[in-house]
Backbone bond lengths (Angstrom), bond angles and torsions (degrees), N, CA, C in turn:
res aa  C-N    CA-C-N  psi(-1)  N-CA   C-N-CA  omega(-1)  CA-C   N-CA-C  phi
1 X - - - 1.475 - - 1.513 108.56 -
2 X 1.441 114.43 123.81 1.344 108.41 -179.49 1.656 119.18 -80.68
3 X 1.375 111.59 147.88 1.286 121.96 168.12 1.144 106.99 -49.09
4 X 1.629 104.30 154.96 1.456 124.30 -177.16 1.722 110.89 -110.36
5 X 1.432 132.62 158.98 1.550 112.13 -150.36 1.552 110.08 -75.09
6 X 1.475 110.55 1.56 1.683 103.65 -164.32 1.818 85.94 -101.67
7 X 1.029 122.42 -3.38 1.733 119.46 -179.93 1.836 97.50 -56.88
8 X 1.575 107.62 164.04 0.863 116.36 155.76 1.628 107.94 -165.91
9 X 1.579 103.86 -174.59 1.663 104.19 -165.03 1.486 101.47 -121.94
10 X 1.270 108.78 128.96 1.239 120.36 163.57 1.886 129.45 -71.10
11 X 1.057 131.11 131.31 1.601 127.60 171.36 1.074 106.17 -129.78
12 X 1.569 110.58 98.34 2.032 103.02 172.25 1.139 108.18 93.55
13 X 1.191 117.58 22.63 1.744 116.61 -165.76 1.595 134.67 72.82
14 X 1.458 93.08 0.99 1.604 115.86 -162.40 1.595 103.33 -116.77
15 X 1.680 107.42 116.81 1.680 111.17 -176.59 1.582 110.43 -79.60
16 X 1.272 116.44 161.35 1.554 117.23 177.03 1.287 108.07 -36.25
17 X 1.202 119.88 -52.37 1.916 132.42 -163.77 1.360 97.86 -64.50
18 X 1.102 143.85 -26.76 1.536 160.36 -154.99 1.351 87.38 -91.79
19 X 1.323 126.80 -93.60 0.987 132.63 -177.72 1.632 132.45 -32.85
20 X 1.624 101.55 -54.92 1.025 108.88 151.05 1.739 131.22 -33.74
21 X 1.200 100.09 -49.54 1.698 119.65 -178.03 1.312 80.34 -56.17
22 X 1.117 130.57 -95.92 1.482 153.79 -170.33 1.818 101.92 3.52
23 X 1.700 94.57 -77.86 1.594 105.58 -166.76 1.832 87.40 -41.04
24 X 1.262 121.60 -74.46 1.622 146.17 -142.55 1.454 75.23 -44.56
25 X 1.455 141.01 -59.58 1.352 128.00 -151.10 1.709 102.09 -81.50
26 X 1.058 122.68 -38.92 1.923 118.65 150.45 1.086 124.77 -32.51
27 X 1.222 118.20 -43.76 1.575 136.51 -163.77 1.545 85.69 -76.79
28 X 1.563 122.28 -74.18 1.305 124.07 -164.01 1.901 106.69 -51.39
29 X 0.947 103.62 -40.69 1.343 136.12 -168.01 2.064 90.54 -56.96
30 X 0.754 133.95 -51.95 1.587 149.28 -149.03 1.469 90.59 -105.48
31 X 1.670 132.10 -52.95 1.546 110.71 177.38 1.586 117.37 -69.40
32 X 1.075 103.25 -40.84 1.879 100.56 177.10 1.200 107.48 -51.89
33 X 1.313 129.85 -37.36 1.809 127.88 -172.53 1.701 96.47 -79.66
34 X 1.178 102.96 -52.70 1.736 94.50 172.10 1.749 134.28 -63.37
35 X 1.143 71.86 -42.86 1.486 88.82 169.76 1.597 150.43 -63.42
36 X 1.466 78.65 -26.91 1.455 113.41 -169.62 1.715 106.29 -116.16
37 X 1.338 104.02 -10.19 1.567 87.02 178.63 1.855 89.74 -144.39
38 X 1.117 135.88 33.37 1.097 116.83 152.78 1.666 102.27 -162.16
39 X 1.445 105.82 22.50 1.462 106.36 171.28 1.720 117.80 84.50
40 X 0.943 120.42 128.24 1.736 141.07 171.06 1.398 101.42 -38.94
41 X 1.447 124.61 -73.00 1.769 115.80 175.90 1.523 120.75 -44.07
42 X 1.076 120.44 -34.87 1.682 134.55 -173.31 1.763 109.02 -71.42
43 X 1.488 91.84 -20.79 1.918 94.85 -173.18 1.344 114.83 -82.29
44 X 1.422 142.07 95.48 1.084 102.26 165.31 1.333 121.40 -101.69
45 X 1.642 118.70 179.17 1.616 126.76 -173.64 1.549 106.83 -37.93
46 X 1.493 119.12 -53.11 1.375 138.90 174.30 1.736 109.71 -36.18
47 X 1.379 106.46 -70.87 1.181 129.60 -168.00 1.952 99.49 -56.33
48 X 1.275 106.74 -56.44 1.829 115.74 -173.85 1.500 96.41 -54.16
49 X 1.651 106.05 -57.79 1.633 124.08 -162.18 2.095 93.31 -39.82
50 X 1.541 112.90 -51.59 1.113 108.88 -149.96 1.576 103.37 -85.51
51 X 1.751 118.23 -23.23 1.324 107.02 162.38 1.170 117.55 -58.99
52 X 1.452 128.05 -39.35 1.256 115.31 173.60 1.326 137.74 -71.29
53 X 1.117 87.86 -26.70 2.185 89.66 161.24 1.815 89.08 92.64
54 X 1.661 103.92 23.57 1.684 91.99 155.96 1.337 126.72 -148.12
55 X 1.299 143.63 156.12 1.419 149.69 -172.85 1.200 119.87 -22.40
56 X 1.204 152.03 162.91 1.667 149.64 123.02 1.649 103.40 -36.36
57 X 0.984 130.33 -52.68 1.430 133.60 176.08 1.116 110.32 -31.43
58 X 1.647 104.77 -65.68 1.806 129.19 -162.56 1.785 93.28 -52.00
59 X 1.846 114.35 -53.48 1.057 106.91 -151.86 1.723 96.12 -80.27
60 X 1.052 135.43 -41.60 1.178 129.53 -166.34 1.811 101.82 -64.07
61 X 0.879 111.06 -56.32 1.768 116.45 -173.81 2.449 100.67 -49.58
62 X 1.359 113.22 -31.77 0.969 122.68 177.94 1.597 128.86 -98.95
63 X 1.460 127.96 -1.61 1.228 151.79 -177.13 1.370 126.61 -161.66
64 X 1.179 110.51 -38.38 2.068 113.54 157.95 1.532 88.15 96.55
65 X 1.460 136.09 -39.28 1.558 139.53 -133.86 1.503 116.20 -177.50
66 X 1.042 107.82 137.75 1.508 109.06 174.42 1.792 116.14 -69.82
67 X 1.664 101.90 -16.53 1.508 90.15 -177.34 1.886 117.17 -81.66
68 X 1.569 91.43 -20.76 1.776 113.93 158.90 1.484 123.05 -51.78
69 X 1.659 104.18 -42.32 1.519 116.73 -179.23 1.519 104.21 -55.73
70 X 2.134 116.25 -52.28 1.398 132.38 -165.05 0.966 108.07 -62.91
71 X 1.893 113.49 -46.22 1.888 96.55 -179.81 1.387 119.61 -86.36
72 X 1.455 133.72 4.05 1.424 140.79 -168.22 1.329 76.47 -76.54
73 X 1.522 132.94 -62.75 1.123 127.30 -145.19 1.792 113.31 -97.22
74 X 1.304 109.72 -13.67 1.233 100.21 154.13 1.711 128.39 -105.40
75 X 1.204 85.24 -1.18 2.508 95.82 153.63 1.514 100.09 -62.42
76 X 1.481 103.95 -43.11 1.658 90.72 -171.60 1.119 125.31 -87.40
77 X 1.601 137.11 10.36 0.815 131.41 159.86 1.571 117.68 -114.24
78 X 1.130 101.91 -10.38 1.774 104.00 132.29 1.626 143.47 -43.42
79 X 1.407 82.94 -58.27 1.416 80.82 178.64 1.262 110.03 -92.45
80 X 1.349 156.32 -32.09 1.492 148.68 154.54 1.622 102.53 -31.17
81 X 1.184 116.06 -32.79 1.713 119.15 -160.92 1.594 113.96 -71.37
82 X 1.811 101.87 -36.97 1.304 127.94 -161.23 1.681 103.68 -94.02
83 X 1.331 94.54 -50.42 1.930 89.26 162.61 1.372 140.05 -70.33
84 X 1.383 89.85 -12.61 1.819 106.65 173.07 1.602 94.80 -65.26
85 X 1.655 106.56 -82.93 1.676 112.33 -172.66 1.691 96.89 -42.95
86 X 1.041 125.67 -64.26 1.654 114.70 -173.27 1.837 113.27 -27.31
87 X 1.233 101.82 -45.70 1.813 126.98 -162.11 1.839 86.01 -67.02
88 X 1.286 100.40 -60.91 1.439 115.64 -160.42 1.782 106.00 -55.48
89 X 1.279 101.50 -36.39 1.687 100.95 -159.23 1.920 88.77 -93.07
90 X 1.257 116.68 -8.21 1.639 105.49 175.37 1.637 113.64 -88.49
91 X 1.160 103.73 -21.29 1.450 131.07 164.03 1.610 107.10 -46.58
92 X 1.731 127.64 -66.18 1.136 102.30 -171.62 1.837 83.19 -119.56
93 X 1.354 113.93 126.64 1.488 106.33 -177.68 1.473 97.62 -94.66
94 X 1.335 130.53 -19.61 1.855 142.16 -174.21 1.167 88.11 -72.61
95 X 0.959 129.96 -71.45 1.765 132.07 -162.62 1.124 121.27 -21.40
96 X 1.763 118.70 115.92 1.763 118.41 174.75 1.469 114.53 -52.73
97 X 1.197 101.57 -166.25 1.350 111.90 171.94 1.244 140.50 -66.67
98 X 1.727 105.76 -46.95 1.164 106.02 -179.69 1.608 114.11 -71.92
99 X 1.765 126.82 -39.97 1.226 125.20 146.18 1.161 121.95 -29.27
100 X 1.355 146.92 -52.09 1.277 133.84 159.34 1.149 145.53 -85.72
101 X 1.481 100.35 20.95 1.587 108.48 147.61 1.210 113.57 -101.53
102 X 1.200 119.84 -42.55 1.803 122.18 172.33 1.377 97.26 -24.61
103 X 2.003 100.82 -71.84 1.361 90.52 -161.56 1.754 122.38 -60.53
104 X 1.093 114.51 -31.32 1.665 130.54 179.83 2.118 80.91 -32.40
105 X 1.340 78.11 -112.71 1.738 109.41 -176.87 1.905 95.26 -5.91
106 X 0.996 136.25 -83.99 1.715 145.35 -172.18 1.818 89.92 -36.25
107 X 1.044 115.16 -76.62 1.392 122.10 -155.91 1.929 103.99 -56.38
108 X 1.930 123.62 -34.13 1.008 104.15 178.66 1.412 116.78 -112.38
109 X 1.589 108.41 18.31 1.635 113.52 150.80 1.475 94.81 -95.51
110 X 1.338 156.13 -4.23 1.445 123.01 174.68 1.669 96.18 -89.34
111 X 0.944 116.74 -21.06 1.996 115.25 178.24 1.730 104.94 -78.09
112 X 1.789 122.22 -21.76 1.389 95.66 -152.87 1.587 81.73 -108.40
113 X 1.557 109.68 -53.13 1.703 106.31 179.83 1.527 121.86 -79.16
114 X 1.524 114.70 17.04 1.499 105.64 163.45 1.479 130.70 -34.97
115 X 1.324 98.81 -37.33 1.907 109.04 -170.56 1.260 83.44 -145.32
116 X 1.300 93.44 135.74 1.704 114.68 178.13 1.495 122.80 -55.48
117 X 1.429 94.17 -23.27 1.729 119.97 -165.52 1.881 98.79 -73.52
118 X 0.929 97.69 -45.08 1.279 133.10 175.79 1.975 106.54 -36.99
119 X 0.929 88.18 -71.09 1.880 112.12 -169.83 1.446 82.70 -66.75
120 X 1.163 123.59 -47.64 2.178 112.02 -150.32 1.631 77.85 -70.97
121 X 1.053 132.37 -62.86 1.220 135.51 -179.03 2.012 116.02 -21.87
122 X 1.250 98.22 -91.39 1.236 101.39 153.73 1.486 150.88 -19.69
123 X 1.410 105.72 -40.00 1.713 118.30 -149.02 1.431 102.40 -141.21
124 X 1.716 101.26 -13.75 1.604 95.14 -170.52 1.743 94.66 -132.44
125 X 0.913 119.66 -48.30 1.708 115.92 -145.46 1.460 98.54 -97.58
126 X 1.315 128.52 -25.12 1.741 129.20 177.12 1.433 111.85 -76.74
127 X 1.748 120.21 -23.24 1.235 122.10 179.17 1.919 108.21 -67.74
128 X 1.094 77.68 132.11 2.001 107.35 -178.51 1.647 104.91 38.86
129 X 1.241 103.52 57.32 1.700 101.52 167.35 1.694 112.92 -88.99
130 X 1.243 114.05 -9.34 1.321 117.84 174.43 1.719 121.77 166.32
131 X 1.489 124.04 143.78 1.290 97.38 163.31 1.549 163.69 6.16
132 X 1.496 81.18 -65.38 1.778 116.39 -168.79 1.632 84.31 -79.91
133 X 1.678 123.84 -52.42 1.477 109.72 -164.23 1.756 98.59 -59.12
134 X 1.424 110.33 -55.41 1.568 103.21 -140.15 2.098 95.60 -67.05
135 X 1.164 107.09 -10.79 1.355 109.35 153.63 1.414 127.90 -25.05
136 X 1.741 78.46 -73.05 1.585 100.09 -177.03 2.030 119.63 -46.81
137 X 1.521 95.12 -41.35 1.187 122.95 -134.34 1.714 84.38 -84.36
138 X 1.661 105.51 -29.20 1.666 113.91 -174.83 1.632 90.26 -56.33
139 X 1.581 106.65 -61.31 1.747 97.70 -141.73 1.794 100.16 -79.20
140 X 0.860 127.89 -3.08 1.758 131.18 159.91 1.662 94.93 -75.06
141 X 1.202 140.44 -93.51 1.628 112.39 162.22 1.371 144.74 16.55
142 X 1.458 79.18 -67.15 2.135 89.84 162.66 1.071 113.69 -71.82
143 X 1.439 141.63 -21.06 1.379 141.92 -179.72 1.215 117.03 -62.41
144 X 1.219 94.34 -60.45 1.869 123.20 169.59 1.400 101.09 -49.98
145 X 1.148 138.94 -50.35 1.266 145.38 -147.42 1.701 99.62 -88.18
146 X 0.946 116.29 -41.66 2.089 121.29 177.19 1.487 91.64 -83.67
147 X 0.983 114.74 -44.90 2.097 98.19 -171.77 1.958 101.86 -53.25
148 X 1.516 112.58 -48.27 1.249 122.18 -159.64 1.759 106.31 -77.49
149 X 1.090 104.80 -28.48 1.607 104.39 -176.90 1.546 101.65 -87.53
150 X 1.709 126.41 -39.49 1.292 126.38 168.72 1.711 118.92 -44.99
151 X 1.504 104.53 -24.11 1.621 138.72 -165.32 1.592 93.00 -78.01
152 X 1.242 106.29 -40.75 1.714 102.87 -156.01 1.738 108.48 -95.61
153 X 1.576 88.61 -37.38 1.611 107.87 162.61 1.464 104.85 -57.03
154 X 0.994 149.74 -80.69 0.906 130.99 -174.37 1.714 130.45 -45.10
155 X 1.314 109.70 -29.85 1.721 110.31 169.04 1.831 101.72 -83.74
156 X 1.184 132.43 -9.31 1.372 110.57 139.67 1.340 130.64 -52.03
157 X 0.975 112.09 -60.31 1.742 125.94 169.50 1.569 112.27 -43.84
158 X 1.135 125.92 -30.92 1.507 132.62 -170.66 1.469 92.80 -97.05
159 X 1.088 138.50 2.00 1.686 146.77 -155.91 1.614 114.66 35.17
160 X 1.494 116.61 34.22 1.391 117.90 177.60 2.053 91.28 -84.14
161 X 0.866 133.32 -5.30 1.374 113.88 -156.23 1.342 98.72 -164.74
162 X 1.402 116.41 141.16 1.381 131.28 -172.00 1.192 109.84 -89.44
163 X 1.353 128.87 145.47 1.394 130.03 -148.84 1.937 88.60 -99.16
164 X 1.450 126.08 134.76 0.795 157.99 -119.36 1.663 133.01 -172.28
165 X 1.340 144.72 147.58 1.835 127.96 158.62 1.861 74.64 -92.66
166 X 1.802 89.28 146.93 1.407 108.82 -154.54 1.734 89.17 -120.01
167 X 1.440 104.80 -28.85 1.496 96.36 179.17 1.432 139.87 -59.27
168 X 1.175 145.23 -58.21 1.707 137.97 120.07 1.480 91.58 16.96
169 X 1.384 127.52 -84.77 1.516 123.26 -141.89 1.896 99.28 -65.92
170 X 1.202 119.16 -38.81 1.555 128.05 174.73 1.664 84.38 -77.21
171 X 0.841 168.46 -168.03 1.199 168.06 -43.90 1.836 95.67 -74.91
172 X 1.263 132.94 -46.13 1.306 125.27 -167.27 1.742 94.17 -80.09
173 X 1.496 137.01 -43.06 0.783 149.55 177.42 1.926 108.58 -37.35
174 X 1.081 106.28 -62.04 1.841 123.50 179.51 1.582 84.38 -63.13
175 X 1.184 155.56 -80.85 0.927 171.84 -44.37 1.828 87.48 -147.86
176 X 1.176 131.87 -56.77 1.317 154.10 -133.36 1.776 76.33 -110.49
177 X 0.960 128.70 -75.12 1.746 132.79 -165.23 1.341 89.89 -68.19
178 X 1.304 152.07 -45.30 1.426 138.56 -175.39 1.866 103.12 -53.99
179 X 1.872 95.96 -40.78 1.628 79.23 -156.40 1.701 96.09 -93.40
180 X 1.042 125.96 -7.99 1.570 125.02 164.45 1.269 106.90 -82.13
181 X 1.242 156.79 -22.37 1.645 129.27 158.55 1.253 106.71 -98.13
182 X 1.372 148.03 24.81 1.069 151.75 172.41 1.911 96.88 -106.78
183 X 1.736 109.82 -31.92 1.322 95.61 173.54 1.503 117.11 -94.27
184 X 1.333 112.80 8.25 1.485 127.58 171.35 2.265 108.26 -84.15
185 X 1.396 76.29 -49.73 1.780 80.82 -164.87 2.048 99.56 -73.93
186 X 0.919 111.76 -12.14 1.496 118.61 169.77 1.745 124.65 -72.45
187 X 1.612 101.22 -37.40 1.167 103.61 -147.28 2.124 75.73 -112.59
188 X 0.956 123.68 7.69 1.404 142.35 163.08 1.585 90.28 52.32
189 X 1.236 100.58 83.75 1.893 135.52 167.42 1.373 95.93 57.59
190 X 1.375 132.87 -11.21 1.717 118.30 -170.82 2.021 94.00 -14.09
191 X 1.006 122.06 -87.04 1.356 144.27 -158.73 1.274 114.49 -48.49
192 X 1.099 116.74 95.58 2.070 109.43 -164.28 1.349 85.43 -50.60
193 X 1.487 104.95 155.71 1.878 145.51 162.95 1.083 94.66 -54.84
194 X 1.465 142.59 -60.41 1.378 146.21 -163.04 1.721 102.83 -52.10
195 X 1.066 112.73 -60.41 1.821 124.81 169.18 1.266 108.18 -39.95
196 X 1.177 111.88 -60.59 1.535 111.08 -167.22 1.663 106.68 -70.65
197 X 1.315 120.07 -23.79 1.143 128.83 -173.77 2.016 121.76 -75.64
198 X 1.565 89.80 -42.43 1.313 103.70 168.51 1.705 122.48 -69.52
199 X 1.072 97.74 -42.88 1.867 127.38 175.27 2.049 96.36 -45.44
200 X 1.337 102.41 -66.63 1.573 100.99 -170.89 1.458 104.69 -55.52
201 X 1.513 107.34 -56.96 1.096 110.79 -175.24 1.880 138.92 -16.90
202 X 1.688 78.13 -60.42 1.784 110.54 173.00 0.704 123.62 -79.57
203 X 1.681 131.04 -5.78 1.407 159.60 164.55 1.527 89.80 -74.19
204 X 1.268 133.37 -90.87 1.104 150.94 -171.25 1.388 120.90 -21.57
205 X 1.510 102.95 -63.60 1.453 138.94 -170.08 1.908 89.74 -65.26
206 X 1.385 114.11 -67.64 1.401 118.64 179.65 1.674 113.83 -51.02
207 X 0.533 123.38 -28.07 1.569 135.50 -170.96 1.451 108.94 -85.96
208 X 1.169 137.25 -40.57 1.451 146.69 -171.48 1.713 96.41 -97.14
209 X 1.317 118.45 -65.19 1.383 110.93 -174.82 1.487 116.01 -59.06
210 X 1.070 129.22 -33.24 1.370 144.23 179.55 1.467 115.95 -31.75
C-alpha cells in the first residue's frame, strides 16, 4: 500500500525533517567557522560542504549559494539581537532614557559580539558582497531604524527629548556602532567591549536628548 504525501521515514528514530534540520544546522555551523575566521572569499561550497560532513547536493538543495548561507546566518543574528533589546526594553517600561539605552546597546553587543566569529560575520564579511546582499542588508536597517526612532519617540513623550524627524539621528547612530564594532572585531578585541559599549551609549543618549 502506498504512502500517502504527509508519510514519512524514520532512521534511528530521526524523521527526514529532523535530519534535514540537522544538516541546515552543520551547514550554518561550517559558515560561521569559515566565515568568521578566515573570511567569506576563502570559503568555498566544497570547503563548508566538507566541514559539514555533507554533499554539494545537501548544500545546494538547502541554500542554492553561499551568499544564502551569509544572510541565513546573519538574519539570525539579527533577529535574536532585535528580540533581545525588544525583551529588554518591555522589561523595564518606567525606565528613562539614558537607562534604556545603556540597556539597548549591552543587551545587542552581548547577542552580536558574543563570539568574535560572530561580529566578522556581521560587521565585516556581509558588507558589499553583492547587490542582492546589500538589499538584504537595507531592509534589516529599516528594522533597526523604526525600533530606534519608536525609541526616541517615546523619550519625547517622557519629555526627555524634543520632538524632532528622528531618522538621520538612527541612521548616524547604526552608522557609529557599525564602525565601532567593526573597529573592535578587526583589531581582534584589542579594545575592551565595555569601551565600545559605553562609547555608543553616550553617542546615543547625546544624540536623542540633544
Amino acid at each position: 500500500m502506498g504512502a500517502g504525501p504527509l508519510a514519512r521515514r524514520d532512521y534511528a528514530g530521526r524523521s527526514a525533517a529532523d535530519r534535514r534540520a540537522e544538516r541546515r544546522e552543520r551547514m550554518l555551523a561550517a559558515g560561521l567557522e569559515l566565515f568568521g575566521t578566515e573570511g567569506y572569499a576563502a570559503a568555498s561550497i566544497e570547503r563548508l560542504c566538507a566541514l559539514a560532513s555533507v554533499s554539494t547536493r545537501n548544500f545546494y538543495e538547502e541554500f542554492g549559494s553561499r551568499e544564502a548561507l551569509l544572510t541565513a546566518l546573519h538574519d539570525r543574528v539579527n533577529t535574536t539581537a532585535i528580540g533581545a533589546v525588544r525583551e529588554a526594553f518591555a522589561a523595564l517600561p518606567e525606565a528613562g532614557l539614558v537607562e534604556r539605552v545603556r540597556l539597548a546597546v549591552r543587551t545587542y553587543l552581548d547577542v552580536t559580539v558574543q563570539d568574535p566569529r560572530l561580529a566578522r560575520v556581521a560587521y565585516v564579511e556581509v558588507v558589499g558582497v553583492s547587490a542582492e546582499v546589500e538589499r538584504y542588508r537595507a531592509g534589516w536597517r529599516e528594522r533597526w531604524i523604526e525600533l530606534l526612532v519608536a525609541e526616541a519617540e517615546r523619550a519625547v513623550a517622557r519629555g526627555e527629548a524634543t520632538r524632532r524627524d528622528f531618522r538621520l539621528t538612527a541612521i548616524a547612530l547604526m552608522g557609529a556602532v557599525n564602525e565601532l564594532v567593526h573597529h573592535w572585531s578587526v583589531l581582534g578585541g584589542i579594545t575592551p567591549i565595555e569601551d565600545i559599549t559605553r562609547e555608543i551609549a553616550r553617542i546615543a543618549t547625546a544624540s536623542v536628548a540633544d
